[in-house]
N, C-alpha and C positions, 0 to 999 in steps of 0.2 A: 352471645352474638358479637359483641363486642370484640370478644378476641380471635374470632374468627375475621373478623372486618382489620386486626392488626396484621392478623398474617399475611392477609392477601396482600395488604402495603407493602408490608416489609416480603413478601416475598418478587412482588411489579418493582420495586425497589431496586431488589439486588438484580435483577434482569437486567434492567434496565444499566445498571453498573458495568454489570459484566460486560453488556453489549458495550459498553463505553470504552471499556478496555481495551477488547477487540479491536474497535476498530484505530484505536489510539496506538494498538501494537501494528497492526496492518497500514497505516498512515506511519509510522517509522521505519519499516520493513520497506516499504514503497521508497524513501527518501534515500536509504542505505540504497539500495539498488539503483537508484537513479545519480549518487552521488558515484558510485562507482563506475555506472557509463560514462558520465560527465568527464571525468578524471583519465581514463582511460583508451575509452573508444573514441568520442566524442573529436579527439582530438587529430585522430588517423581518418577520418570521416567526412574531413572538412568540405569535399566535395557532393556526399551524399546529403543534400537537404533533406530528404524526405526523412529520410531514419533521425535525423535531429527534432524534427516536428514529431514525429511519432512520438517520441519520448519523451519530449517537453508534453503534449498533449496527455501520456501517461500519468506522468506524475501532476500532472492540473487535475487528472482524477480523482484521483485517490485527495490531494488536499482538500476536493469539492466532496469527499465522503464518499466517492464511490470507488472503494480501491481494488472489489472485484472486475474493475473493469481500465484500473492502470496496472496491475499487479502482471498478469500475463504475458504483456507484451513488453514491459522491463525486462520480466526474465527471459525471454525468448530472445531477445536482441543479447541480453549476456550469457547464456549459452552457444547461440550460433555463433559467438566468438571466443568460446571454449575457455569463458569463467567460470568458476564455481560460482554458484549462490552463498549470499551470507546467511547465515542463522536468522533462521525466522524466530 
């Protein structure tokens, strides 16, 4: 019984890890992409407010752990200006 009761730790454990990782690489992935609008776009834009808010709002996502929901709209604004994405 006992080692049945270890495995389930160690196995809620490493889930739990993994999931950590994720989102630690999706939380990096987010800043790369947002470092790159900043850098680039950001700077030809200086009239367009909204797309700077949109962005900044992105990436306050993803830092706040939700990066399913800054992630898309990073890359959508660096492709509609015909960036490549960096390596996820």
């Amino acid at each position: 019984m006992r080692s049945i009761i270890a495995s389930l730790v160690l196995a809620m454990s490493l889930g739990v890890t993994s999931a950590a990782q994720a989102q630690s690489d999706d939380l990096a992935y987010c800043e790369r992409l947002y470092a790159t609008w900043e850098r680039y776009i950001a700077p030809r834009s200086q009239g367009q407010i909204t797309g700077g808010v949109a962005a900044i709002a992105s990436v306050d996502q993803c830092r706040r752990g939700n990066p399913a929901g800054g992630i898309p709209t990073l890359e959508k604004k660096l492709l509609d200006n015909r960036f490549t994405l960096p390596a996820r």
